[in-house]
N, C-alpha and C positions, 0 to 999 in steps of 0.2 A: 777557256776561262783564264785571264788573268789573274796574278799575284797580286794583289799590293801590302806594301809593311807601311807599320806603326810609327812614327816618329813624333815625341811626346814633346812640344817645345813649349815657351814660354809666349813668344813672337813668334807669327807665320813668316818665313822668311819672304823677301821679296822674288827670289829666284828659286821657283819649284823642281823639285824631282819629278821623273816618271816615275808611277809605280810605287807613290809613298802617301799617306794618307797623315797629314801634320795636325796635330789635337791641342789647341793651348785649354786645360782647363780652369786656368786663370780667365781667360775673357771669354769662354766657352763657345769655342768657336771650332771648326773642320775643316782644313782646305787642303785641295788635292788637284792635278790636271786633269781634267777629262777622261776618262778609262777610253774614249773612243779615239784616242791619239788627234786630238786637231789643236791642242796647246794652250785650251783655253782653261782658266783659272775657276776650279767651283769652291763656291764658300758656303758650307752648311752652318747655321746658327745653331744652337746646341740647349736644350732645354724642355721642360716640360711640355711647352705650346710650338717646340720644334722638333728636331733631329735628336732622335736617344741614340750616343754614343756605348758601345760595350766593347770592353776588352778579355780576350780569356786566350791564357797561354800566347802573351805578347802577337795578337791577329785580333785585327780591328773590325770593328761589326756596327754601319747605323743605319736606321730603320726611322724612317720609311725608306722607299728608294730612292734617285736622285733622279730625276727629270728635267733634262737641260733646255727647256721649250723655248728658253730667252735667248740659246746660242745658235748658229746656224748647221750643227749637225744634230740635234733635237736629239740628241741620246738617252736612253734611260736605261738604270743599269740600280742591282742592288749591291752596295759591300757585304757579304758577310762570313765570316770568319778568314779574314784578310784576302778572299777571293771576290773578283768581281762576276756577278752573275746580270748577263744581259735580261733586260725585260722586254718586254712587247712594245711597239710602238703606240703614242696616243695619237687620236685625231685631236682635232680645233677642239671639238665638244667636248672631249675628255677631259682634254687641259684644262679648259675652262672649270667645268661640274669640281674635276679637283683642287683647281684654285679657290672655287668658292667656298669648298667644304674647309679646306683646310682654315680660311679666312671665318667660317663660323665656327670653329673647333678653338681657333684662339682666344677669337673675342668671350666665347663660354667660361676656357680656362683663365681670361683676363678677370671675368665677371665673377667668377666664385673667390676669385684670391681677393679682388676688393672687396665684396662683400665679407669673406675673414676679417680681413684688414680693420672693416670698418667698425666692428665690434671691439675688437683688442681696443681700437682707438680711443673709443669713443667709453670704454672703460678706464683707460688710460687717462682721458680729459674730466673727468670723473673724481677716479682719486687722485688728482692734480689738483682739483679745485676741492674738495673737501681739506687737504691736506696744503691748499694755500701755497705751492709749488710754484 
């Protein structure tokens, strides 16, 4: 199992470390090299309808796992509690079934926040115009 540590910046630098897991929660974003050593840059987006980052006792933890199926060593691997835990490999179809899940889990999570949204709004537009705003 690998180590990786926490490094909490503002900007992800352009030049990564091995073995460092870089968190801006200003643009909320994760990037880290490959835990599989082949040098390639992964960027987790970080949010409700993404990657939930955690940290406890300075050891970095995001969930889901990381599935590298866009780079040519297809790694998957979980961070958590600043260790890297390998996962099982996917086939095609796996990749696939969990691209598409994850693609309806967002648009759901997209679909209930506009709907929120659209009530504040549209009480907002409301007493706007009663109130001649």
């Amino acid at each position: 199992m690998n180590i990786i540590a926490l490094e909490r910046v503002k900007y992800v630098p352009r030049e990564l470390k091995p073995s460092i897991l870089y968190v801006s929660d200003e643009y909320a974003v994760a990037c880290h090299l490959c835990a599989c050593g082949c040098g390639s840059k992964v960027t987790t987006p970080l949010g409700p309808a993404e990657w939930t980052f955690m940290e406890r006792n300075g050891r970095p933890t995001l969930y889901p796992s990381i599935g590298n199926w866009q780079l040519p060593c297809q790694s998957h691997y979980l961070i958590t509690d600043g260790r890297v835990q390998w996962a099982p490999q996917w086939s095609g179809a796996q990749i696939e079934t969990g691209r598409r899940r994850e693609n309806q889990l967002r648009q759901a999570y997209y679909a209930s926040v506009d709907k929120r949204r659209g009530f504040w709004r549209r009480l907002w537009l409301c007493v706007r115009q009663v109130l001649k705003l």
